[in-house]
N, C-alpha and C positions, 0 to 999 in steps of 0.2 A: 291742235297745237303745232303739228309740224307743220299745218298749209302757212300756218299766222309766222314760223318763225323763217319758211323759204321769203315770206312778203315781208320781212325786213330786211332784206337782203338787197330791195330795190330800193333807192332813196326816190322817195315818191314827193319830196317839196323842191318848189322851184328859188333858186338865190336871186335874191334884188339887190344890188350893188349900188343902188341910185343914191342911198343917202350916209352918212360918215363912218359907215361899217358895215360889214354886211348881212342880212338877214334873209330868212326863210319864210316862204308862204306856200300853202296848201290851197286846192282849188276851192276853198270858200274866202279865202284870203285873209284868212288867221295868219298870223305872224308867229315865227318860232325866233329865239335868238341861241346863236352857237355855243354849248355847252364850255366851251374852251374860251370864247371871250368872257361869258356871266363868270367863270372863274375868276381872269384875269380883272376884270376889273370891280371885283367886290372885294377885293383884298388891299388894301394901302399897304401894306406889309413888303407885299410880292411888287406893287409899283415902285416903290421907294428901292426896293435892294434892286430891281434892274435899271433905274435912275440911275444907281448907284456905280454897276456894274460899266456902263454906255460910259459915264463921266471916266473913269478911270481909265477900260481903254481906248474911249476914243470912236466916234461915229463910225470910222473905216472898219476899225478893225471889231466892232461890238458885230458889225452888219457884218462882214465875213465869218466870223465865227458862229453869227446865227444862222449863216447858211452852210455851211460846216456841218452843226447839230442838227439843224431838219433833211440833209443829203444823204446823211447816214441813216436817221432814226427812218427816214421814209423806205429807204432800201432794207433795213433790217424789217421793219412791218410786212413790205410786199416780199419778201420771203418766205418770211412766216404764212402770210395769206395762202401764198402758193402752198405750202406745206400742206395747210390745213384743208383748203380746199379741193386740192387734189387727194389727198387721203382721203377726204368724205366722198368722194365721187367713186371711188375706187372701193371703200370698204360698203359703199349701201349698194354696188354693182355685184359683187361677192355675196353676201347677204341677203340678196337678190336670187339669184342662183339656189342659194342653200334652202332658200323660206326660214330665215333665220331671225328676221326683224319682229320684233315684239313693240306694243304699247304698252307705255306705262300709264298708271292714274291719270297722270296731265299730259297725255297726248304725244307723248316723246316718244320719237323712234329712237327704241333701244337697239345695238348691234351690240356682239359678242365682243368682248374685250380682246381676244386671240385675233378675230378679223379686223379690228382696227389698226391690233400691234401689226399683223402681218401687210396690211395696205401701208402705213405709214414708212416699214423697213424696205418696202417695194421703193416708197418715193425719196425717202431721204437721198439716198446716194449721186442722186439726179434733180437736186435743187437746182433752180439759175442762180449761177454765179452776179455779186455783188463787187462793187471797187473797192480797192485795196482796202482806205481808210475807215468801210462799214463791214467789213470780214470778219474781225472778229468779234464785234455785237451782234452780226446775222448769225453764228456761229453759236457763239454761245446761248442765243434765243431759241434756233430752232434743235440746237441739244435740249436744252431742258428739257421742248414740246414733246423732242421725241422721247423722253425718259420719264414722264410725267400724266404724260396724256392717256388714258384710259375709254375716253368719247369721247366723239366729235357731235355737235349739235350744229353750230354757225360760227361764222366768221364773218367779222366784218358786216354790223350789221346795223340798221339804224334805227334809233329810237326818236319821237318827240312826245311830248307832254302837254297837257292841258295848262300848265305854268307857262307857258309859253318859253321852252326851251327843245331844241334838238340836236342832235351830236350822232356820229356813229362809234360804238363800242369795237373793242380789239374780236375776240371773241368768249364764247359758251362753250363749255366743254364738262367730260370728268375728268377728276382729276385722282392722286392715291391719297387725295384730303379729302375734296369737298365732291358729292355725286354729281353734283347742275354747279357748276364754278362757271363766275363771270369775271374774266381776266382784262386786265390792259398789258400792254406791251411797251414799253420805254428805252432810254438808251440812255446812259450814265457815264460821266467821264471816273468820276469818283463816287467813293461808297455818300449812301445819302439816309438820314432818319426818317423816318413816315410820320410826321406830325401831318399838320395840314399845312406847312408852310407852302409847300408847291401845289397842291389843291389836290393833291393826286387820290387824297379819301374819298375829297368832294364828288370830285369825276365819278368816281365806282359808286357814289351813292344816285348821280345823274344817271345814269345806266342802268341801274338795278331800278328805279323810279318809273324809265321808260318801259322798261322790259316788260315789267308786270302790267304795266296802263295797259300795254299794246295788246300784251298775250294771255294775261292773268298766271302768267309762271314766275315764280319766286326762286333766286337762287340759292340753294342752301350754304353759298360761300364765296368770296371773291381772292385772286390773288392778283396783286401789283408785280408784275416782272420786271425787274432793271436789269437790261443786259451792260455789260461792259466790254470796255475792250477787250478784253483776255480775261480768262477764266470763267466759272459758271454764274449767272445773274444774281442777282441778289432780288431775293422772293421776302414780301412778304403777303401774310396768310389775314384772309377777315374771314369770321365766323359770319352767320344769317346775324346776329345782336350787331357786330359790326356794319353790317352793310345798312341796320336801320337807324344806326349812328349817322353814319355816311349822308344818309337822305336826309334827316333832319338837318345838319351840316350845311349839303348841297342847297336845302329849301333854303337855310337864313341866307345865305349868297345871295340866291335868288330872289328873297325880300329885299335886301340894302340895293342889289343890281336894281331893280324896276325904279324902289325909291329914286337910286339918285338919278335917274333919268327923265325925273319926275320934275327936277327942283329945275326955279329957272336958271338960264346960261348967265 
């Protein structure tokens, strides 16, 4: 289980840009499509309201602001990464040392809650600094991490499916909910509801879909973190029943998606 979950760590398909969006193949040249577009466009819902949004303010300023949101949300992510991945480098280096690593059932390397706490308190202090306008979503992200976090398992990690879909997840951790939590990481201007209106269930059900294909490991929980400008993220919590909501969820996407690419132009 640990060799399978360091080998998603590699993205192992190659992108083809050749035709009206872009997609993914593997050296048999199966075709994967991005998790994050099969979202965006099996949803009229989600097309219509950012029609919606573009008209109002205006080509200029919709595209500046959408570069705005992915300048931050990406800086606030590659913090967190750093977080994560240096504390796991650090706390299985410790662990190491002691003979302290255990397997579990499914193949997890377990480390001691105290050497994770203590590798994590080593790296926080010495995050890379992030630009002004993504400080305090990086901030408030990698507080929680570090208030919240109990295991490290992966970071940043990539899944694909036999649906013909692939995406890379935030990360796999424990958490003081869930023991194997499969998280994403986001960045929010204002508070927001977790229906499925932004797809954000669908996502964690993509994830949790691949995870299992890839490894046969099941997460027993997921959480969605919306960091904000200021103050602590707004979390919320899916139980292992939610997560096979999620997938069922993510599948129909992924039916109406193939369909309508099905019909003629």
């Amino acid at each position: 289980m640990q060799d399978a979950l360091a080998g998603l760590r590699r993205w192992r398909l190659e992108q083809d840009n050749s035709g009206p969006f872009r997609v993914y193949r593997n050296n048999k040249g199966e075709v994967f499509h991005s998790v994050t577009h099969i979202i965006k466009e099996s949803d009229d819902r989600t097309k219509i309201a950012l029609e919606r949004w573009e008209a109002r303010l205006g080509p200029e300023e919709a595209h500046q602001q959408r570069t705005i949101a992915a300048t931050r949300g990406t800086q606030a992510h590659d913090q967190a990464e750093y977080f994560l991945k240096t504390s796991m480098q650090l706390a299985r280096s410790a662990a190491n040392r002691r003979n302290a690593i255990r397997f579990d059932d499914n193949g997890l390397a377990r480390i001691p809650a105290p050497i994770t706490r203590w590798a994590m308190d080593k790296v926080y202090p010495n995050l890379p600094q992030v630009g002004w306008s993504a400080s305090g979503y990086a901030r408030g992200l990698s507080g929680w991490i570090k208030e919240n976090c109990t295991e490290l398992f992966a970071s940043e990690f990539s899944i694909h499916h036999p649906a013909g879909f692939a995406g890379t997840a935030d990360a796999l951790i424990g958490t003081k909910q869930h023991a194997i939590c499969l998280c994403d990481w986001k960045t929010t201007v204002k508070t927001k509801t977790i229906d499925d209106s932004h797809g954000y269930f669908s996502q964690m059900g993509a994830y949790s879909l691949g995870l299992t294909h890839l490894t046969g490991l099941k997460p027993t929980g997921g959480l969605i973190v919306l960091a904000r400008r200021c103050g602590t993220p707004q979390v919320h919590s899916m139980d292992s029943d939610d997560l096979k909501r999620a997938e069922t969820a993510f599948m129909d996407r992924v039916h109406r998606y193939f369909d309508a690419l099905e019909l003629p132009a």
